[in-house]
Structures are given as C-alpha cells and as structure tokens.
N, C-alpha and C positions, 0 to 999 in steps of 0.2 A: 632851789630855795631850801635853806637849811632847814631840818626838821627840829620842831615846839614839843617841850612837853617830856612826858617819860619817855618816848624815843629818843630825845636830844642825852637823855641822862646815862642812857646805856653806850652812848661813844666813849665813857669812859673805864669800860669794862672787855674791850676791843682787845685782846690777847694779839691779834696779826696787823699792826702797825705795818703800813701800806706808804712806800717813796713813790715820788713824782720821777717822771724819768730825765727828766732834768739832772737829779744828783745820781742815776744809778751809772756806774761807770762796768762798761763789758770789757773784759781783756781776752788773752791768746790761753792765758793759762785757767780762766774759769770755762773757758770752750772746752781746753782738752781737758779738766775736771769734769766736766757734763757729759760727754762721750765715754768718759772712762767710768764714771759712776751708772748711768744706762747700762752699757755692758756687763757690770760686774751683778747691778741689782736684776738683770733678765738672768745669768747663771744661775745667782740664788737659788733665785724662783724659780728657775727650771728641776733645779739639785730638790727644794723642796716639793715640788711637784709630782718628782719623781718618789720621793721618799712615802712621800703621802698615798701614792698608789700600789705601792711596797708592802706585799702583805709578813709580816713578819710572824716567828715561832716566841710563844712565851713559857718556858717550862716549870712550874713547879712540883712541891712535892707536899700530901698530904695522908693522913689516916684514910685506910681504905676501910670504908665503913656497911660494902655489902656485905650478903646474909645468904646463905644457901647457895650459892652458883652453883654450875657445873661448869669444866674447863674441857676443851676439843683437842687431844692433840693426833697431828697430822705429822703421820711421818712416812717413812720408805727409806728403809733398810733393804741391804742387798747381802747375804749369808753367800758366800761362792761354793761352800765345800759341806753345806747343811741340807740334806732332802727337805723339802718340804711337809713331805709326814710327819718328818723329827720334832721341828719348829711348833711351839706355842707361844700367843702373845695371851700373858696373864697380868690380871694388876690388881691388889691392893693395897687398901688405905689406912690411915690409923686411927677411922671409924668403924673399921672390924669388917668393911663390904670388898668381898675378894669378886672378880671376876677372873673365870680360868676357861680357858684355849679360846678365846674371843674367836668370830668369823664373821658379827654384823660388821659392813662396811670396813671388810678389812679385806684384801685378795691377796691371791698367793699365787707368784706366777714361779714355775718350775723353770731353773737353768741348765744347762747342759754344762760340760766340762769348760767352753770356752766362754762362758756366761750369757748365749744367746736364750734367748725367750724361747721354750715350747711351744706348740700347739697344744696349749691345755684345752682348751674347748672341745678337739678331737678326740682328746684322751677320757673329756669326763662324758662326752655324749658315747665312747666307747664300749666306757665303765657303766653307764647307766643300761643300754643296750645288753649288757651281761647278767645286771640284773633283772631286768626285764622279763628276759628266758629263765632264770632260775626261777622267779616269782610264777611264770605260768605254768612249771613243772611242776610247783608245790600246790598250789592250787586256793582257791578262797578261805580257804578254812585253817590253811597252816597257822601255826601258834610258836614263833622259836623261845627256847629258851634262853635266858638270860643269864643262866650260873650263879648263880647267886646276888647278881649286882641286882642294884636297886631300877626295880621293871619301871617302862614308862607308863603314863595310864591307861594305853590299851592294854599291859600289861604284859606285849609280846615284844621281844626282842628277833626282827624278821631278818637281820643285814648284821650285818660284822660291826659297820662303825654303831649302831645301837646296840649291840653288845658290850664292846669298847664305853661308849657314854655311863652304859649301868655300872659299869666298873668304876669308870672316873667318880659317877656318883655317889658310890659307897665307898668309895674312897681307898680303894686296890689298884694295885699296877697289873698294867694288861701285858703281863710279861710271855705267855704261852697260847700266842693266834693258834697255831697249828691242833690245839686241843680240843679247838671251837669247831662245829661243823657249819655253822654260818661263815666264816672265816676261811676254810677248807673251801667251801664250795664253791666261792666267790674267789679262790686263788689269792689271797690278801697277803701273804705270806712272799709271793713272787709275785706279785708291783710291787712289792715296798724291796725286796730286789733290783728289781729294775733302775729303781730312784737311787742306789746308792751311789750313784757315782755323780747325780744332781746336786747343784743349789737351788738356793730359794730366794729370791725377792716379794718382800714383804710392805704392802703400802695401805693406804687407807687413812680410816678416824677413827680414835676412841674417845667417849666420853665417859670422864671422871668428877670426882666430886671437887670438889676446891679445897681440900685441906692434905696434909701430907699423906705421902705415896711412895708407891713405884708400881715401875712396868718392868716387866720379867719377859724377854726372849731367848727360851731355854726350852730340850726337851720337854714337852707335856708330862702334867701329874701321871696320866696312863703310859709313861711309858717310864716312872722315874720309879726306883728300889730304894734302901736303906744305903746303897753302896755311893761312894763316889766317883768312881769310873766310868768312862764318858759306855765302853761298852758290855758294863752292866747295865747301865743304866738303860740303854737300848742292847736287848739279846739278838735284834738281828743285825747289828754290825760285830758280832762278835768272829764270825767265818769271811765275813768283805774286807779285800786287801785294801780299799781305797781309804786315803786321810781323811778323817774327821775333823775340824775342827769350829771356833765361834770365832773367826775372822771375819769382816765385816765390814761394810762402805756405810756410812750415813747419808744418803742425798740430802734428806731433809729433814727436819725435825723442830714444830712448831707448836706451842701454844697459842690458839683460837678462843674468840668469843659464840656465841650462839647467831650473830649476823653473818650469816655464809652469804648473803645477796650483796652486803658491804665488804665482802673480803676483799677484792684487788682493789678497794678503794685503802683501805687500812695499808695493805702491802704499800701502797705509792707513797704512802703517808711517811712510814718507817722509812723508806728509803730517802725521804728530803730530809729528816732527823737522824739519819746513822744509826737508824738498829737495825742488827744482824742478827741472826739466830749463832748461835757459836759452835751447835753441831754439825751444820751441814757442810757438805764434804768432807766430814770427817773419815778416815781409815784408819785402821785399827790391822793387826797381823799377827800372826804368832804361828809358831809351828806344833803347839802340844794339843791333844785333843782333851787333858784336864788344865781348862784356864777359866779363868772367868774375869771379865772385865763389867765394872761399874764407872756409872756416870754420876754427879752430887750436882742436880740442878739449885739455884734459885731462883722464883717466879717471882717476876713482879708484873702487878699489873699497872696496862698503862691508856688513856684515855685520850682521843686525839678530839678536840671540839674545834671544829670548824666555822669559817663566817656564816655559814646558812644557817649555824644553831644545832648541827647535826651533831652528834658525836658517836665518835666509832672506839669500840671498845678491843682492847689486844692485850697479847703479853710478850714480856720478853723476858729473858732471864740468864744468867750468867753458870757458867758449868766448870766443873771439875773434875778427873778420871783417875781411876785407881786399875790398878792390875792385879793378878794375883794367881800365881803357880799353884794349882792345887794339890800338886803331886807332893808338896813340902810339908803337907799334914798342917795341923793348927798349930804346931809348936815351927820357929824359923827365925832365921837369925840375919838380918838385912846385909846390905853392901858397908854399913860403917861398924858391921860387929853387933850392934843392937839386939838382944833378943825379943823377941815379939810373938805373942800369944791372941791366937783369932777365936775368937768365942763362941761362931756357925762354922762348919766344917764346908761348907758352899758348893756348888754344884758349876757344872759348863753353864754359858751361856752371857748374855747380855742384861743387865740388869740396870736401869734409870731411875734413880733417885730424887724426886722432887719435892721440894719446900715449899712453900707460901711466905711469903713477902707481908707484914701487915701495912706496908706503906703503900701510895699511888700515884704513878704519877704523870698529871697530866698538861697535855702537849694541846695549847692555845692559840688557836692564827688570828690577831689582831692587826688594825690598821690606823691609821690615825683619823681622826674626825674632821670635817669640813671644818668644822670651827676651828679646830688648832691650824692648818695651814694658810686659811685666811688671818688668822694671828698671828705667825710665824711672817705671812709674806706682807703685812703691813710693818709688824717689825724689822725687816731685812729694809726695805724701801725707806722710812722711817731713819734708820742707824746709817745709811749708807749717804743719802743726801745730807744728813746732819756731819758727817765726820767729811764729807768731801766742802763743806762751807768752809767748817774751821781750817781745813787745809787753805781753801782759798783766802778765808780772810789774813791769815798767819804770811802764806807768798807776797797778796799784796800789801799788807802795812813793810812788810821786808824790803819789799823793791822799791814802797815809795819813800820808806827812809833812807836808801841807800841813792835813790835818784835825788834828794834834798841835801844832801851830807858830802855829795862828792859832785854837784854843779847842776847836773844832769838835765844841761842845755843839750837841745836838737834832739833828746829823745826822749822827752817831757810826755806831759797829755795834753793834747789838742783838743776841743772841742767836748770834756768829758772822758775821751776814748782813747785808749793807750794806741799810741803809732806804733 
C-alpha cells in the first residue's frame, strides 16, 4: 500500500533510484569487472592498513629555547704510548669555570707495551699497603709539609699526591718529586719509572655546562713548565729511552642528557634515524712527541618524542680536526707556500673543541588516526566500484552498438542475459 502524506513526498528526494530485475542485464564482462574490482579494493585496503599501523619519523627544526643545562659527555679514549700519571682530562668554558685533572667518574686503566689492561686493582691495593706502613711509622701526630703549596684544611700535606695537589693549587709545576720527603719515602719517583713504557685508557663521564668549551687531554698543570717540549714538560721522561707521544684511538665519544635510565632507549632511537657520533673509531698517529691535535665539535641538540608522549633528550653533533707540529714554533709556512702565524704557542696533547648549536631538533613518531583510514578506506571502495561501472557501462553500450550495426544475429541477448 503505497505510503500518504509527507512520507509519499520524500520519494522524491530518493538520490538511489532502484531497477526492477526485469531491465537489469548481467554479462561476462561485469562479472570479471566485479572480481577484478574486489581484488584490487581488498589490496588497497590492505596497503592502507598497513600504512595506518606504520609508525612513521617527522623531523623538524626549531629554536632551542632551554636555560642552564648541563651536558654528559662519555667517552674512552685509549693513549698506547702515554703513562697514565702523565694524562690529565681538564675542561673549560667560556663562563670562566675551568675543571683540572678530573677523576670523578672517570678511570684510568694502565696499558702495557702491547696495549693489554693491567691489574691496576693490584697495583693500587699494593700502593696503598705501602702507605699504610709509612703512615704507622710516622705515627698520629705527623703533620707533613706542604712546601709552600696551598695546604688542605687539615692543613697537613701527609702523601706525595697531596703534596702535588697544593702545588696544582697554587698554581706551580711539581717538577722536583725527588726534593719532597713524602715523595722520597713513598718511592714516587720509581713507579712513575716503572710506567714509562705504559699507556693509558681513559673512560668515564664529565659533566659540563652547555655553552662553549673544551676538553683538554694533555699532561696535567702539575707537571706542565713555561717550555714546550713534551720532556720539559715532564723531567721524568727526560733520562727514559722509551717514545712519548699523543697518538690515540677514540672508541667513543658522546654527548648525553641527564636521563641515564633512558639511555639505550635514546641509543635505539638514533640508530632508526642515522645518527652517528663522528668520533668513534677514530685513530689518530704521529711519530713526534711535540704534536698536538684538535677536534672543532658542533653540538646540536636533539629530541626524540615518542607515541607514549615520552621524550628522550640527546645530542649529536658534527666534527672537524686540525694537527699541528709543534716543533715549527708559531711562525710556518704550509704545503702551498702560505705563511701562517699561530698566536698560542700549544702544548702535546689532545684537545676537543665544542660549540653549542642555538637550534633543535626534533625527531617525532606519528601515526595516522583511525579516522583518516576509515576515510581513506571508504574512499578506495567508493573510487574503485565508481571507475569499474564506467568501465562497464562504456564495454557494454560498445558491444551493444557493434552487435546492432553489424546483425548480430545468434549472438544477441536472450531472455535480458548476454549468451
């Protein structure tokens, strides 16, 4: 019973006009258009499926707008032909905050000629045990002097290396052990003997401030003079036949954030995005014991925010190296004739240069939203049944003009249905 009233009135706002099956006519070629349009629109949707569960990297770059940091860097350096008494890791900045001969969270493992690891643990429970006996010889009340360096606040200088420190402190080189009877007595004179035919491997963390820098591995203040000479600069290599020099392996060398519990999360991170640090495995070589080579870092910092919302904070940064023969004095004249004039007279040793970066830049893991693939996959479904109609309606008006125009008796349509 046909429907009365404002119901009757909206059949004519019916957008999906509806045939009787009477006029619908099926052929061969809208079957394999149906088969072929199914197949194609399940790839789609499979390709978009997949895309959709695709977590993708978005990188940009912006002003880095933090304030006071502090930056961690980790490294390990291996010296093959440097004692490890020689070695100091010192750093300052161009806030005027110097840190010199560092030893928090930094070790120093002693190498032998073929670059195996000592038993330092041996060596210092050895050392200490020597001390031990000197200390219960001198007895409670011993008081050493200092020499003039600047005393600690008990204001006794009992041991050779606090001796050495008041020195560093006042700011003198500790060029004459043998004149010291703390130094004498404790034999300081012959272990540092002993070492000279050691390297050193140097690892750990420092933490610096965030504005420009360097790190300095080079003999310590206490053992450096006005001279340049690698054995002025140390008087006890001045009688040891064995080569000096600041050759050197980099294993690794990293700018860190203050999340050490998210580090090998960061590490994994950099690695799906292609950062490298640029010094590690680096080697370095030279045969003079006056050289000194420089590194010209720049830092940038970079920020990886992930789908949990987390974000882990890194750096990376790009590097540049200079060498430089010491023995040629400040005046020298390059490989193209060039004269060139150095304006610090420099010293042995290893020396890392770093910049700050004002930019930052960060590394975003996005995905697309339920809503867009269920958009996408109505679109694919949508576009794909609409372009395979027109294809079929385009065949069949074709085939049934060509079956009118040329007889096309005995292979007509029967019954509605192409034979």
């Amino acid at each position: 019973m046909p429907a009365k009233g404002l119901f009757a009135s909206l059949r004519g706002v019916d957008a999906f006009g509806k045939t009787t099956d009477d006029v619908k006519v099926k052929t061969r070629t809208g079957a394999f258009l149906t088969i072929l349009s199914a197949a194609i629109i399940l790839a789609f949707t499979m390709m978009e499926f997949l895309d959709y569960r695709q977590v993708k990297i978005d990188t940009s770059v912006v002003v880095d707008k933090s304030r006071g940091e502090k930056l961690n860097v980790r490294m390990n350096v291996t010296f093959p032909r440097v004692p490890c008494y020689l070695l100091s890791l010192d750093v300052m900045d161009i806030s005027g905050e110097s840190q010199a001969d560092i030893t928090h969270n930094i070790l120093k493992t002693r190498l032998n000629e073929k670059g195996i690891p000592l038993q330092s643990l041996a060596k210092s429970a050895e050392l200490r045990n020597d001390l031990d006996k000197i200390n219960e010889q001198r007895g409670d009340n011993y008081c050493g002097s200092c020499y003039g360096g600047q005393a600690p606040p008990g204001g006794c200088c009992n041991t050779c290396d606090q001796v050495r420190q008041a020195y560093i402190d006042r700011g003198w080189s500790f060029t004459r052990p043998d004149s010291i009877e703390q130094c004498t007595n404790e034999g300081w004179s012959e272990k540092l003997k002993e070492q000279a035919s050691e390297g050193c491997n140097i690892a750990g963390k420092v933490r610096v401030n965030k504005v420009i820098g360097n790190i300095q591995l080079s003999p310590g203040r206490s053992f450096r003079t006005a001279a340049q000479n690698m054995y002025d600069l140390v008087p006890y290599l001045k009688e040891d036949k064995n080569r000096h020099d600041f050759s050197h392996t980099i294993h690794q060398f990293a700018f860190e954030s203050d999340q050490e519990k998210e580090r090998h999360r960061a590490r994994d991170f950099q690695k799906r995005v292609g950062i490298e640090s640029p010094l590690d495995n680096t080697e370095r070589k030279t045969s003079k014991q006056q050289y000194m080579f420089q590194y010209f870092l720049k830092v940038v910092s970079t920020h990886f925010a992930m789908l949990d919302n987390k974000v882990y904070k890194t750096h990376q940064y790009s590097a540049t190296h200079f060498e430089r023969d010491l023995t040629k004095g400040q005046q020298e004249d390059n490989k193209e004739g060039v004269h060139i004039a150095h304006t610090a007279t420099g010293i042995p040793g290893v020396f890392i240069n770093y910049d700050i970066s004002p930019m930052l830049i960060l590394h975003s893991e996005t995905r697309q939203s339920f809503a867009h693939f269920l958009t996408s996959t109505c679109a694919i479904v949508g576009g794909v049944l609409t372009v395979a109609s027109l294809i079929d309606s385009v065949l069949f008006a074709t085939t049934r003009a060509l079956k009118k125009s040329g007889g096309g008796a005995g292979h007509g349509y029967t019954n509605g249905k192409l034979m």
